[in-house]
Residue frames as qw, qx, qy, qz and C-alpha x, y, z in Angstrom:
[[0.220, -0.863, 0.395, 0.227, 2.42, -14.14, -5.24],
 [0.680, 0.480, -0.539, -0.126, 5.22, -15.03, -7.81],
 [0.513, 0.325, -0.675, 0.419, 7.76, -16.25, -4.89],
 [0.676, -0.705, -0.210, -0.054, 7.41, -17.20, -1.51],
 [0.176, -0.887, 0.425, -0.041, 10.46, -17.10, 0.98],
 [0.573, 0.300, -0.759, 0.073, 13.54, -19.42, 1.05],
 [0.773, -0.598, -0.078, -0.197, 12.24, -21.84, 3.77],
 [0.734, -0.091, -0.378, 0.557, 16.22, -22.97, 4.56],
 [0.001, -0.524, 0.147, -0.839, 15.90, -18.67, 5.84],
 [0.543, -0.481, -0.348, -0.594, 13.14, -19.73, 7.67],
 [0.808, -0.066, -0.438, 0.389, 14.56, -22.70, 10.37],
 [0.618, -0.375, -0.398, 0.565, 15.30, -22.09, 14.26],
 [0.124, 0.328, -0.035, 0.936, 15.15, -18.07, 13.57],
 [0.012, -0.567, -0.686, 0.456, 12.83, -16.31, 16.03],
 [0.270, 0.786, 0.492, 0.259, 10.53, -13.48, 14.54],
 [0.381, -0.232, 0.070, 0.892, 11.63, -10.66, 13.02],
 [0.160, 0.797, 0.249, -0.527, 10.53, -7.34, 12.02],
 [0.582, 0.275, 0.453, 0.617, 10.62, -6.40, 8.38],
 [0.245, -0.494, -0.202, 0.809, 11.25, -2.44, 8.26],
 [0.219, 0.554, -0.182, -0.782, 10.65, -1.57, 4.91],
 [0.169, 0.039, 0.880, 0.442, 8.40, -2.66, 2.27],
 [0.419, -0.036, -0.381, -0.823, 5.72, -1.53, -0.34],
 [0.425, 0.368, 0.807, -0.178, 2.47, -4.01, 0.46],
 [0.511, 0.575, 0.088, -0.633, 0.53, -1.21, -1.79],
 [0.332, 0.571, -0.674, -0.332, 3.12, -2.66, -4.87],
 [0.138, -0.113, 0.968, 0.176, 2.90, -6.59, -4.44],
 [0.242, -0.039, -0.700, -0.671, 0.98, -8.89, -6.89],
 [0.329, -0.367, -0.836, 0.243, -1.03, -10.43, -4.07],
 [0.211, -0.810, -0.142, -0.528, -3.63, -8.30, -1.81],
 [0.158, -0.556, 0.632, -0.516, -1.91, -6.88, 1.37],
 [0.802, -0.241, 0.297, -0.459, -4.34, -9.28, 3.59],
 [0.975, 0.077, -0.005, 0.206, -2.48, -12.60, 1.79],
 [0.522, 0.434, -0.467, 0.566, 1.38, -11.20, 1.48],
 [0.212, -0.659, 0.451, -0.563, 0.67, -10.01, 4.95],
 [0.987, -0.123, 0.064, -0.082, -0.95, -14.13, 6.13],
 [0.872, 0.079, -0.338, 0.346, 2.25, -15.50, 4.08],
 [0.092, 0.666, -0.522, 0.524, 4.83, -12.93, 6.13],
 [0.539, -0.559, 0.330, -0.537, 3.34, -14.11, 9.39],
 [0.997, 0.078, 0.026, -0.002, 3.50, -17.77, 8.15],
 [0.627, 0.588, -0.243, 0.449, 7.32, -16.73, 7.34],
 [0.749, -0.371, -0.324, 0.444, 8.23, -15.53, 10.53],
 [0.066, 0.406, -0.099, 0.906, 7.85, -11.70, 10.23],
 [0.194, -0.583, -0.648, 0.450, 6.25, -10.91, 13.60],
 [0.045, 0.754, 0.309, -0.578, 5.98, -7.19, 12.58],
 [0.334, 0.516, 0.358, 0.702, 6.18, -4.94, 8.58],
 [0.016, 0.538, -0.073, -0.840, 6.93, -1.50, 8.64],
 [0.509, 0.606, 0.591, 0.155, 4.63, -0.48, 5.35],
 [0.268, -0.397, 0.225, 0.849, 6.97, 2.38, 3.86],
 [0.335, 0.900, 0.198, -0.198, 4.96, 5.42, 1.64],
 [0.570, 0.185, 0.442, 0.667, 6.23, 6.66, -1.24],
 [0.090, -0.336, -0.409, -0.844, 3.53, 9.52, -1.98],
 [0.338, -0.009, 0.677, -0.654, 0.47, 10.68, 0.12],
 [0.753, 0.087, -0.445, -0.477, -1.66, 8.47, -2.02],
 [0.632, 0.153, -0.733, 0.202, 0.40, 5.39, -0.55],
 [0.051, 0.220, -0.637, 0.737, 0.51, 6.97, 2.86],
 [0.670, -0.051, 0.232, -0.703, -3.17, 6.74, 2.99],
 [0.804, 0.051, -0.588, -0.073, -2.86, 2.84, 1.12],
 [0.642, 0.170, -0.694, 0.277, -0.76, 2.02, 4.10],
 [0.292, -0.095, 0.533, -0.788, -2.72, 3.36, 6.75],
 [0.763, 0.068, -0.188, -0.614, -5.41, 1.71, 5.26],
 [0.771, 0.149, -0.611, 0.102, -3.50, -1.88, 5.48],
 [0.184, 0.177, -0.729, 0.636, -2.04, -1.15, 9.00],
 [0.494, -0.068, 0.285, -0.819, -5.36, -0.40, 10.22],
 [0.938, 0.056, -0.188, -0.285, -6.99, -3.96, 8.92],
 [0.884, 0.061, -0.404, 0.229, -3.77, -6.09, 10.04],
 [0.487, -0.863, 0.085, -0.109, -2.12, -5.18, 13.74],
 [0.696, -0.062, 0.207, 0.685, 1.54, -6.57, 12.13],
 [0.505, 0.324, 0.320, 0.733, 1.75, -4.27, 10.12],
 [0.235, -0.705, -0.199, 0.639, 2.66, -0.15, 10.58],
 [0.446, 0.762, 0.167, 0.439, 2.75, 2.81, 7.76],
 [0.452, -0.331, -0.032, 0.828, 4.78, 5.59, 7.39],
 [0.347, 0.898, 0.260, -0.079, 3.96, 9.11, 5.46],
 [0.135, -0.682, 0.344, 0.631, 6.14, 11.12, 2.98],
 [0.725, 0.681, 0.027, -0.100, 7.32, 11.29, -0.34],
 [0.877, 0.080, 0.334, 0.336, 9.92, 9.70, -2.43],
 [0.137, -0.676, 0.081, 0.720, 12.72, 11.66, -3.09],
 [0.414, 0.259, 0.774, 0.403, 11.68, 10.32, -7.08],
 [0.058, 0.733, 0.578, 0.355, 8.85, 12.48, -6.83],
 [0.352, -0.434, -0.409, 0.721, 10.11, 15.26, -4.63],
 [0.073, -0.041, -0.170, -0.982, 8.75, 18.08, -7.34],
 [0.358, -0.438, -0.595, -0.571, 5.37, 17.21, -6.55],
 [0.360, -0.618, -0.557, 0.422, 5.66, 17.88, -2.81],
 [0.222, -0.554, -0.042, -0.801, 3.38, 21.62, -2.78],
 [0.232, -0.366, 0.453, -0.779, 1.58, 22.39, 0.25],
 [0.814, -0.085, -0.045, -0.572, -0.99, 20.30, -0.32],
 [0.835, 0.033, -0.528, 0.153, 0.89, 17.31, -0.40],
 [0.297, 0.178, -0.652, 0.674, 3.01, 18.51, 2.67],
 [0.431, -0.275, 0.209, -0.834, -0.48, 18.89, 4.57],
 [0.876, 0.064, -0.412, -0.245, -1.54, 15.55, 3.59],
 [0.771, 0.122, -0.577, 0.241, 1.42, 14.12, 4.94],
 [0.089, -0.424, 0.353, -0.829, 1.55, 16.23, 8.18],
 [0.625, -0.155, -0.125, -0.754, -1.49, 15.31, 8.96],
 [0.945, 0.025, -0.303, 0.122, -1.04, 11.23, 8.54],
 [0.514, 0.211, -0.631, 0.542, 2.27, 11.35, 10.34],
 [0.051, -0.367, 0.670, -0.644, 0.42, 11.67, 13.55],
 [0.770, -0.246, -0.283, -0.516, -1.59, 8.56, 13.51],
 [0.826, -0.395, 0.267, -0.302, -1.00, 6.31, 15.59],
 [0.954, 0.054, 0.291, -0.051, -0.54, 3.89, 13.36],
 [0.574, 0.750, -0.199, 0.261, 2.32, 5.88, 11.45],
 [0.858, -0.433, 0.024, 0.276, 5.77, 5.20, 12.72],
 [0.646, -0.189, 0.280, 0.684, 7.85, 6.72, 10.71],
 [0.356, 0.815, 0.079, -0.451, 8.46, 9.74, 7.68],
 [0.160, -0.510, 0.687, 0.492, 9.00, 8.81, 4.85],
 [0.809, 0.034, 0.216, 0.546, 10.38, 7.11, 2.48],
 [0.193, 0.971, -0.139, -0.010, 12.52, 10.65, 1.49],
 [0.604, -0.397, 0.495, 0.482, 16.28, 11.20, 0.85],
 [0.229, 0.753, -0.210, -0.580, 18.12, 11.84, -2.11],
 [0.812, 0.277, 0.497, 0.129, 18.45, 9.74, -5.08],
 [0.097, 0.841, -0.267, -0.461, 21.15, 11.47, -7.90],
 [0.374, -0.059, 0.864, 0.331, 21.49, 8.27, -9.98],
 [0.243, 0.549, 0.764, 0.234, 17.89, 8.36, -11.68],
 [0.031, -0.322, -0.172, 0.931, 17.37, 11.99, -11.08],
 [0.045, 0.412, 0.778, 0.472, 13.58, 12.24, -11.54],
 [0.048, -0.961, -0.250, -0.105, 13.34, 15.21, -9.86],
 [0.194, 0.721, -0.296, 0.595, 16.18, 18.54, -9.99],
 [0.649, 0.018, -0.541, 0.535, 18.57, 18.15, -7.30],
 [0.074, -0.278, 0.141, -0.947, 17.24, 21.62, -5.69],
 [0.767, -0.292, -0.109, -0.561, 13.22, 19.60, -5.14],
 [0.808, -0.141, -0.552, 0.148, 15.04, 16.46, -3.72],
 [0.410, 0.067, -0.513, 0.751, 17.16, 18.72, -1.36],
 [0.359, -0.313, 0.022, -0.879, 13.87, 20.97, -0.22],
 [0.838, -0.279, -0.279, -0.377, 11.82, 17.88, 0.49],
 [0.710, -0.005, -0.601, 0.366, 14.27, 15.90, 1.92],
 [0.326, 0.248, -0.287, 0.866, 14.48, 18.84, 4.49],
 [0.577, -0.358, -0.060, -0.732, 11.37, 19.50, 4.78],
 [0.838, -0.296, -0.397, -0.231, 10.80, 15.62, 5.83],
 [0.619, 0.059, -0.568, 0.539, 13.73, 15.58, 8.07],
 [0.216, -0.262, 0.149, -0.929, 12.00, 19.18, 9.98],
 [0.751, -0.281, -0.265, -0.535, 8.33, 16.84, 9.92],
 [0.683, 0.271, -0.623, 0.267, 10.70, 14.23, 11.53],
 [0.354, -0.067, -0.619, 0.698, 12.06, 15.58, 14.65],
 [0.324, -0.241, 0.001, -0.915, 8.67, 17.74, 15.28],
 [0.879, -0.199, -0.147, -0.408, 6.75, 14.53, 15.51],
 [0.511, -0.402, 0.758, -0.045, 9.80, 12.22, 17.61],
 [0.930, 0.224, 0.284, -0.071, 8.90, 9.49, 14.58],
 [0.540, -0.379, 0.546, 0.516, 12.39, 8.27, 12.70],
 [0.414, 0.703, -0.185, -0.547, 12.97, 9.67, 8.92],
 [0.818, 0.064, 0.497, 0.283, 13.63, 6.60, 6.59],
 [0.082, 0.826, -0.325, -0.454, 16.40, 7.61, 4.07],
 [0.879, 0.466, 0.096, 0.032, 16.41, 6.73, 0.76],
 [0.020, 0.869, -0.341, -0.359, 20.10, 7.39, -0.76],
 [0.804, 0.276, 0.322, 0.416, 21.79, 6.81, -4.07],
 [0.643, 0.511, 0.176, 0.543, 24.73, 8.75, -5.26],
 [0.095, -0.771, -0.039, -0.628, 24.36, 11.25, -2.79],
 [0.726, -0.388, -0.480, 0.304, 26.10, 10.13, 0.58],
 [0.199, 0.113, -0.210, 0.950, 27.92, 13.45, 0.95],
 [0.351, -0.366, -0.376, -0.776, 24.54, 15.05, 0.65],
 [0.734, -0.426, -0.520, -0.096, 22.60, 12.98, 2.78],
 [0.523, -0.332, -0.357, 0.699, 25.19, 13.46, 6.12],
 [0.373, 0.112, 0.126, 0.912, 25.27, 16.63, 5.37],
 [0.334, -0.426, -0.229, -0.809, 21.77, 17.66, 5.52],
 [0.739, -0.480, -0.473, 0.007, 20.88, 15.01, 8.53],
 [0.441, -0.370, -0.395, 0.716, 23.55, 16.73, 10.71],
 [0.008, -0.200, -0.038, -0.979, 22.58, 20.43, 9.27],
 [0.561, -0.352, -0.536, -0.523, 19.03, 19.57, 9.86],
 [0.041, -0.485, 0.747, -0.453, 20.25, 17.97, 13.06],
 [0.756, -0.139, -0.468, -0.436, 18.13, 14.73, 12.81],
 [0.188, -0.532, 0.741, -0.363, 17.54, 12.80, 15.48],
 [0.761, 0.087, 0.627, -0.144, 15.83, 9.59, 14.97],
 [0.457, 0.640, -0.245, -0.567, 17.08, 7.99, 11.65],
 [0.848, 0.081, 0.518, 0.081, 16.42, 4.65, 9.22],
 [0.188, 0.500, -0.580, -0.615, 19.09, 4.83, 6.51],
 [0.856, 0.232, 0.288, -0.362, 16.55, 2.99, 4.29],
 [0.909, 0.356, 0.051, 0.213, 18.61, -0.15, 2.02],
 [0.362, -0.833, 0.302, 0.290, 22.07, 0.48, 3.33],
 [0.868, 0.471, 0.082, 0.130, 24.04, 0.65, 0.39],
 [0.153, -0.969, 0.192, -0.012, 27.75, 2.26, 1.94],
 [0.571, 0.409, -0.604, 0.378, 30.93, 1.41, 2.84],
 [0.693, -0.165, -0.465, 0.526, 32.80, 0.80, 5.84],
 [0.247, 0.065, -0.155, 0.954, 33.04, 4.25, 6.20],
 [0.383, -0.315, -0.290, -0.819, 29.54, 5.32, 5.65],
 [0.634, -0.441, -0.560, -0.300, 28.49, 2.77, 7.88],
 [0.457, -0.270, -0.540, 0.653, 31.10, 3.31, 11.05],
 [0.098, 0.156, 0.028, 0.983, 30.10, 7.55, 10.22],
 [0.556, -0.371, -0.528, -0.523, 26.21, 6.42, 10.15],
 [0.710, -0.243, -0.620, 0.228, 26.88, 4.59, 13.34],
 [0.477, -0.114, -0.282, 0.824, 28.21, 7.12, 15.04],
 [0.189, -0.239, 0.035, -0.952, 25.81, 9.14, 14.70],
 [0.499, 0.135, 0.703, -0.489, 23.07, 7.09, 16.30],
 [0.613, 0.228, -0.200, -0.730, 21.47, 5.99, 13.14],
 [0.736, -0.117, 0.667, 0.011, 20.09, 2.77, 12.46],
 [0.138, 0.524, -0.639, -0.546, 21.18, 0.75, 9.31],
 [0.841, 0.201, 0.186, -0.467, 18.50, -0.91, 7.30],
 [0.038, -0.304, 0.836, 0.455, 20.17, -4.29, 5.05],
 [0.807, 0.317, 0.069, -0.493, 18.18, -5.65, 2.40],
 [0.902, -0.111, 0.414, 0.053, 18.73, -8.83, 0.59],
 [0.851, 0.504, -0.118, 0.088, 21.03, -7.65, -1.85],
 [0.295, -0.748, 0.580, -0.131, 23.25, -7.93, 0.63],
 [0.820, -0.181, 0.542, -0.038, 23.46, -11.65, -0.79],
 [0.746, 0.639, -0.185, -0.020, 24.45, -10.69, -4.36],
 [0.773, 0.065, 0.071, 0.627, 28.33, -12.11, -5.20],
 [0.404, 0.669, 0.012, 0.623, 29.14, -8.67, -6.62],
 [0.435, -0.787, -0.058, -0.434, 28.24, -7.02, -2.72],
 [0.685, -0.088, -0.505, 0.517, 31.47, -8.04, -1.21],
 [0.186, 0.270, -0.213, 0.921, 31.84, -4.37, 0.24],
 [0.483, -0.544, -0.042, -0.685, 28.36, -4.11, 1.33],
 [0.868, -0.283, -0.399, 0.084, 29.01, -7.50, 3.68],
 [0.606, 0.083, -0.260, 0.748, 32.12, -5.84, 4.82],
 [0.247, -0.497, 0.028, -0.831, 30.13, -2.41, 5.79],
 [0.745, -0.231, -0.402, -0.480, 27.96, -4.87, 7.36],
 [0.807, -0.141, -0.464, 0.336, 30.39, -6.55, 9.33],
 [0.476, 0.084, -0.410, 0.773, 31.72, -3.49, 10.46],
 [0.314, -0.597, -0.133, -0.726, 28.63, -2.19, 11.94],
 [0.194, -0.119, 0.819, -0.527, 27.90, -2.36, 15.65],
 [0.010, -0.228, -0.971, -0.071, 25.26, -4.72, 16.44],
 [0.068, 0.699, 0.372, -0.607, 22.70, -1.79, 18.24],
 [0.210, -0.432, 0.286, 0.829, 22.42, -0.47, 14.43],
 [0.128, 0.156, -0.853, -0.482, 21.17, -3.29, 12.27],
 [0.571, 0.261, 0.499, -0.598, 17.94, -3.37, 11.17],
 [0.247, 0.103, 0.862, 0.431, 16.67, -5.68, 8.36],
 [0.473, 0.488, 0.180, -0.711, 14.36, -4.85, 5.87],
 [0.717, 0.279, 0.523, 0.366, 13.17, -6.39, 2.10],
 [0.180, -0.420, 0.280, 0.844, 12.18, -3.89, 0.22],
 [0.255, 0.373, 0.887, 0.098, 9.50, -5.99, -1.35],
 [0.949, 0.150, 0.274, -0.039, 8.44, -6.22, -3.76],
 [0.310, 0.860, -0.393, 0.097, 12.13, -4.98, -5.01],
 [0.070, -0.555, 0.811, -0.171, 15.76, -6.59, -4.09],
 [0.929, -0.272, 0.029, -0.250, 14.61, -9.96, -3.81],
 [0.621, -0.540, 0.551, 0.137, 17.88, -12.49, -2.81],
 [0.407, 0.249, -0.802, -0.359, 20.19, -14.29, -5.21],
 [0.207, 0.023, 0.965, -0.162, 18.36, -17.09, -5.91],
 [0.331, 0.734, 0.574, -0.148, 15.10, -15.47, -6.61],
 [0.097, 0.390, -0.239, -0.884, 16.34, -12.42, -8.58],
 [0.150, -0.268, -0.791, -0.529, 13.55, -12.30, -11.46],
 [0.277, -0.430, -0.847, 0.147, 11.04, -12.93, -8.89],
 [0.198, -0.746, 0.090, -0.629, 9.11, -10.18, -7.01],
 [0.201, 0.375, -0.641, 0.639, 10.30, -9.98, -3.19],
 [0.539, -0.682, -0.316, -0.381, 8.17, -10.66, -0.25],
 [0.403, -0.791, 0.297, -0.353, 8.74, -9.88, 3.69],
 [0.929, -0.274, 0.199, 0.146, 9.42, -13.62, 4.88],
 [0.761, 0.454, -0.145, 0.440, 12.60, -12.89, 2.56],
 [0.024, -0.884, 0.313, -0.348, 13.80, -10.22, 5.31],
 [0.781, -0.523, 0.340, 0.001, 15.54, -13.66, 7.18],
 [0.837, 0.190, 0.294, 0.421, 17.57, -14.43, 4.40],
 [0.267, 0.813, -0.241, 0.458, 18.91, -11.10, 4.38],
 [0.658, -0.678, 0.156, -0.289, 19.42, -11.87, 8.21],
 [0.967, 0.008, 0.233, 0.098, 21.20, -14.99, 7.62],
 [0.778, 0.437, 0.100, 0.439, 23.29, -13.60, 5.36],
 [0.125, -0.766, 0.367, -0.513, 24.60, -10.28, 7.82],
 [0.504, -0.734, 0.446, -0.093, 25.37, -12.79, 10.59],
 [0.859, 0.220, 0.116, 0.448, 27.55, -15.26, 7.93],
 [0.316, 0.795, -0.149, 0.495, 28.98, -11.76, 6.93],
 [0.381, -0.780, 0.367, -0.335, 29.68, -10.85, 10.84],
 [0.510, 0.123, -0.800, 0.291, 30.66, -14.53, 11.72],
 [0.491, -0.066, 0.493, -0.715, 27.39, -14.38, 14.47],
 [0.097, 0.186, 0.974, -0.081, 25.02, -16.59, 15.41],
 [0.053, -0.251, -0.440, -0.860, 22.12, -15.79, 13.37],
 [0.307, -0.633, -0.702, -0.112, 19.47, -16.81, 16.00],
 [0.475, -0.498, -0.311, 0.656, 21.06, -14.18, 18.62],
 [0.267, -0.102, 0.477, 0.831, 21.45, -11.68, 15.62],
 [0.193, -0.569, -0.753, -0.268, 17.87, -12.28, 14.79],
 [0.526, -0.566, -0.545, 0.325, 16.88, -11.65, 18.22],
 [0.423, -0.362, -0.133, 0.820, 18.76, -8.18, 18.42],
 [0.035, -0.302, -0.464, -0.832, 17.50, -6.68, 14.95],
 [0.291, -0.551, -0.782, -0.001, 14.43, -7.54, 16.35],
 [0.476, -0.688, -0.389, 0.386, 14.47, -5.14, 19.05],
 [0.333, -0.206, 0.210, 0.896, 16.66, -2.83, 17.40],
 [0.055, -0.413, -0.600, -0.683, 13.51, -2.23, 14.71],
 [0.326, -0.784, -0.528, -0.014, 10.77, -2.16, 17.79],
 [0.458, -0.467, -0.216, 0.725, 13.00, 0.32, 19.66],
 [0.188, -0.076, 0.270, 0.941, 13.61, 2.84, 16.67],
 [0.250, -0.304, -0.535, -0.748, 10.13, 2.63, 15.20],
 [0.365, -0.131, 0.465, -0.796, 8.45, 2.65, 18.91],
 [0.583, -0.312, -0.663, -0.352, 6.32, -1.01, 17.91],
 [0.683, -0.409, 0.177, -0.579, 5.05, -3.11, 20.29],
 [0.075, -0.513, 0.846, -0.125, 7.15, -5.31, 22.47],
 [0.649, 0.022, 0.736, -0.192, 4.41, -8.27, 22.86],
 [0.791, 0.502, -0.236, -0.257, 4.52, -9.04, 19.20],
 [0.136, 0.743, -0.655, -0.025, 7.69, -10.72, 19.94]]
């Protein structure tokens, strides 16, 4: 691996759950990024799909390492390539065991690499796969908050990981309020991310789940670098500076907040 975590992240925190992050994508094989996480203080990894290619990668990894869980769906990147077949694929996988979640899906109207018409079909579709199977839909969103509310309440989702909260204040009190939980990643440490600290602050505590994003977002400090999981305490660190909390207690809540939504297992803790 290029980067390891920042060990001053590391210090008096109790394990935490990283929610979202590629293993299939880092430079390292799963079986070492998953050794250093555990060495880092990630008691549990959510292994977030992109594609059912990935969904099977990350069943495949969850199934060889008992930290680590998968999820099934498709990226709302690729959303023109969800046909039947793919939506059978992923059916299917979303009732292993070992799958916690659907997704990654959601809408994405910045890069638009698929037509706003295949992002809004899939996204629907995965929110429907969602509340059929009780497992929580992880939502991607860029550019497209209207959108996004809009189809989770039309849809009438009921378990949901807004995946790399990237809102306001508003999005996040509106997010809140609906029961959802709110994922932060580490670029919740950039200078430029005053607003996202401030979203952050103004979430309730029962909300906040941490996540990297790995091998993406890595923290200032490492930008350049590729991300890993142990990095999901230095996003931690840096939401309870934002709140003005104590970061072990803070820790300690995410924690639980992640096992709760994604139904882990409480003796990892």
């Amino acid at each position: 691996m290029r980067d390891a975590a920042d060990p001053g992240a590391l210090a008096g925190l109790p394990p935490i759950v990283d929610t979202h992050a590629h293993l299939f994508l880092m430079d390292a094989p799963p079986a070492a990024v998953v050794a250093r996480a555990v060495e880092d203080g990630i008691a549990q990894l959510v292994c977030a799909a992109i594609d059912p290619e990935t969904t099977d990668a990350s069943i495949v990894i969850a199934e060889a390492h008992p930290e680590v869980f998968a999820t099934s769906g498709m990226h709302p990147h690729t959303a023109s390539t969800l046909d039947e077949e793919a939506k059978r694929a992923i059916a299917d996988r979303a009732g292993r065991p070992n799958v916690v979640a659907i997704g990654e899906t959601g809408l994405d109207f910045f890069r638009m690499h698929s037509p706003r018409g295949d992002q809004l079909a899939s996204f629907r579709w995965h929110v429907g796969l969602s509340n059929e199977t009780g497992k929580p839909v992880i939502v991607h969103v860029r550019d497209a908050w209207e959108d996004v509310l809009r189809v989770l309440a039309e849809e009438r989702a009921e378990r949901v990981v807004i995946h790399c909260f990237s809102g306001g204040v508003g999005e996040a009190r509106e997010c809140a309020a609906r029961g959802y939980r709110l994922s932060f990643a580490a670029n919740v440490t950039y200078p430029k991310n005053a607003g996202l600290r401030k979203a952050a602050a103004a979430a309730p505590r029962g909300s906040i789940v941490v996540e990297t994003d790995s091998p993406f977002l890595p923290p200032e400090g490492s930008r350049g670098k590729e991300n890993v999981p142990g990095n999901a305490r230095v996003a931690l660190r840096a939401l309870a500076e934002a709140r003005g909390e104590d970061p072990v207690a803070l820790a300690g809540a995410v924690a639980a907040n992640a096992r709760a939504v994604f139904g882990l297992p409480v003796d990892a803790a």
